[in-house]
N, C-alpha and C positions, 0 to 999 in steps of 0.2 A: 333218045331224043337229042336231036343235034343241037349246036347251041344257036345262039343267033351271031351277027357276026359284030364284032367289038366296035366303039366308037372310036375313032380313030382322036387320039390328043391331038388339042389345036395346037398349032406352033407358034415358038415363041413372037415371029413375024406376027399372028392375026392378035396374040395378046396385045402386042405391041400399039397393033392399027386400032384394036379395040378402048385402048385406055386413050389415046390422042382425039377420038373420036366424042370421049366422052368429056373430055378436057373443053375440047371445043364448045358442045354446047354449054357446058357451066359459064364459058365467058364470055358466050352469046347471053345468059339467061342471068350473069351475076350483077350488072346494072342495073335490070329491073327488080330482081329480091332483094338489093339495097335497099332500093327507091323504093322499094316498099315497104322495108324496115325503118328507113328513116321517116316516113307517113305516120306509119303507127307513133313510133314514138313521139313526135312534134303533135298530133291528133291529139295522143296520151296526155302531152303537158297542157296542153292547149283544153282541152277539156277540163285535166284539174286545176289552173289557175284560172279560170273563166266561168265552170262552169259548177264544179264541186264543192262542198264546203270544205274540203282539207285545207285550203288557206282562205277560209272564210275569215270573218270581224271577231274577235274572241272580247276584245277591250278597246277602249277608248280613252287613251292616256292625255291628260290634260296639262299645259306647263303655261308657269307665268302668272296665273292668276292671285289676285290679295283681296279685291272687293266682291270680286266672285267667288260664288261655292263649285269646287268641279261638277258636280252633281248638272249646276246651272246649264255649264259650257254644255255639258254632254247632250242634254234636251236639248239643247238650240240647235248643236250640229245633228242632229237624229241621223246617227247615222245608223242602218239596221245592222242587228246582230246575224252572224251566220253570209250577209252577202260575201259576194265571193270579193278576198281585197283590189283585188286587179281592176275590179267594176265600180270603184266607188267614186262618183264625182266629187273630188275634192273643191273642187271651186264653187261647187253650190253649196256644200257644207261650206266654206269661209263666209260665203255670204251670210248663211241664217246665223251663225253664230258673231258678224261683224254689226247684225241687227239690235244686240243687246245694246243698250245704251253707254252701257261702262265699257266696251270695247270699240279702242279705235282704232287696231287693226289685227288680224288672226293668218294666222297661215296652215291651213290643213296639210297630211303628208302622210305617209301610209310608211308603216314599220312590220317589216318581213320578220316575219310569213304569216303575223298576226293579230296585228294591230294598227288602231290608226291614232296619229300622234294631233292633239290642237296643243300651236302656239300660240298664247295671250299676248297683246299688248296692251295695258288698259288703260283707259286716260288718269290723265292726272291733271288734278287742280293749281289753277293760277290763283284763282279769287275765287269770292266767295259773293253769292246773289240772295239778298234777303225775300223771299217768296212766301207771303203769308206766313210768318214768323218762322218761317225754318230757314237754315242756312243750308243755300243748296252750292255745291261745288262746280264750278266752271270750271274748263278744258280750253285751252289756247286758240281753238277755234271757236270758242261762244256756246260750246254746248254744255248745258247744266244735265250731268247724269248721277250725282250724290246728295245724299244728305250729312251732315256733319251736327251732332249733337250741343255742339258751341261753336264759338268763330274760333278758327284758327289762328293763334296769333299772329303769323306773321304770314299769315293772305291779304291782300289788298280786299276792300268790300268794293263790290260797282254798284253804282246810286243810280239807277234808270228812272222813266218817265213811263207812267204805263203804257203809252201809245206808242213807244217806241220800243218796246221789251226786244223784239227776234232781232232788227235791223242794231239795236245799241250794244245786245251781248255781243257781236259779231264786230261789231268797230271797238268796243272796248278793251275785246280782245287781242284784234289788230294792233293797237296803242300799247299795250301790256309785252308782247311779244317784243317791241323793238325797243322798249324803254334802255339806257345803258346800262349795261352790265353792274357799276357802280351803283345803280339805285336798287341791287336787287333786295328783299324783305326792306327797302325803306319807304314806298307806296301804303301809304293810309288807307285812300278811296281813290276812286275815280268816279265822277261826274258824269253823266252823260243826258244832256239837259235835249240833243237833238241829235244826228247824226251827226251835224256839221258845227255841233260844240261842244266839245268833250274839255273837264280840265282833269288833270293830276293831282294832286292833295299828299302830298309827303307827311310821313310823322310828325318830323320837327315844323311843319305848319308853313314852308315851302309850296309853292302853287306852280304847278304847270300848263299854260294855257296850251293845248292841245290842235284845237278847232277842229276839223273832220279825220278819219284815221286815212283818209289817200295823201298818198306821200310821207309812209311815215317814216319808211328806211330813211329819208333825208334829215327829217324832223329829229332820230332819235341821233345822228350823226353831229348835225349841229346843237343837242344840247347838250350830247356828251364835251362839245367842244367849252360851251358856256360855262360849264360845271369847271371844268381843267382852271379857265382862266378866272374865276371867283378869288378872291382875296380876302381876307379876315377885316381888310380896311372900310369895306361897305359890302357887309353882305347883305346878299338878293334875296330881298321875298315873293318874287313874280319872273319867270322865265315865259316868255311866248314866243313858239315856234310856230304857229298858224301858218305862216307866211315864211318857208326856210329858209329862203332867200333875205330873207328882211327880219331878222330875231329881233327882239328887245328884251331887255330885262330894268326892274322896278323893283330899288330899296325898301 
């Protein structure tokens, strides 16, 4: 049986032509199997921070708080366990948690790769508002959000007029805010007989006539000034600043 006839070896020429041939389409074709690599991969993440619970909510760390229980904030920010973090509206969680009364102001923030962080700021009391015999604590803007089991000694009380409760906590707070620095824990009470007459009531039994809280950055400027120039030779029982421009005071 005769044989068949041999294949003849390619030479090293066609090996040549064959490997450059091949060369070539790889770098026709290796732009697009990046770009396809890199798809996957950005899909990849993009899926697990969006869409998976691998960085879903695990906790809700709460900082700040003294009249609040963490327990409190958490319910208010509801924020669901397992969402994915990347999706969480922080700014609607500040809000439901800025609705508590003892907070007046929150800052939501998300802590990688698994939690989300509330900051408390919580108000804090100037004075004290007697409400049906409880002592409820005021906040520099006129909002009562505490109780206090006695008066605090060294809060000023505010005296309102029932017909004036919302409009008088809110000007006697105004007045409270800019009193001088010098009279601070020395406020007894404050008056507030109408909007547009408010007096001060010092410990040592010192009165300051007030009149409305507009204008009071001026008001509390020129009675820091009255104060300075006072003398042991006649001292004042009456400062009135109503009128900043035109002060008086009364032995």
């Amino acid at each position: 049986m005769r044989a068949g006839p041999r294949s003849r070896p390619r030479s090293a020429a066609a090996i040549d032509f064959a490997k450059r041939q091949r060369a070539r389409r790889w770098l026709r074709w290796r732009p697009l199997v990046l770009a396809a690599g890199v798809l996957v991969v950005v899909g990849a993440a993009v899926w697990g921070v969006l869409f998976s619970s691998l960085l879903g909510v695990d906790r809700v760390e709460v900082e700040g708080t003294d009249l609040l229980s963490a327990a409190t904030v958490r319910s208010a920010a509801a924020v669901p366990a397992g969402e994915p973090l990347a999706r969480v509206d922080l700014a609607a969680a500040e809000a439901r948690v800025e609705e508590l009364v003892e907070v007046a102001d929150a800052t939501v923030r998300r802590g990688w790769p698994d939690a989300v962080v509330v900051e408390v700021t919580e108000r804090e009391a100037v004075a004290v508002v007697v409400v049906e015999d409880r002592f409820r604590g005021m906040d520099e803007t006129g909002v009562l959000f505490r109780d206090f089991a006695r008066q605090p000694p060294r809060l000023p009380v505010v005296r309102i007029s029932a017909g004036t409760r919302t409009e008088a906590l809110a000007e006697a707070a105004a007045v409270l805010r800019h009193l001088p620095p010098v009279l601070d824990g020395a406020v007894d009470h404050v008056i507030v007989r109408t909007v547009d007459d408010i007096t001060v009531v010092l410990r040592d039994g010192r009165r300051v006539v007030w009149g409305s809280a507009e204008d009071s950055g001026n008001k509390g400027d020129v009675l820091a000034i009255l104060l300075e120039q006072e003398t042991g030779d006649a001292p004042v029982r009456e400062y009135d600043v109503s009128v900043p421009g035109q002060p008086t005071t009364r032995s």
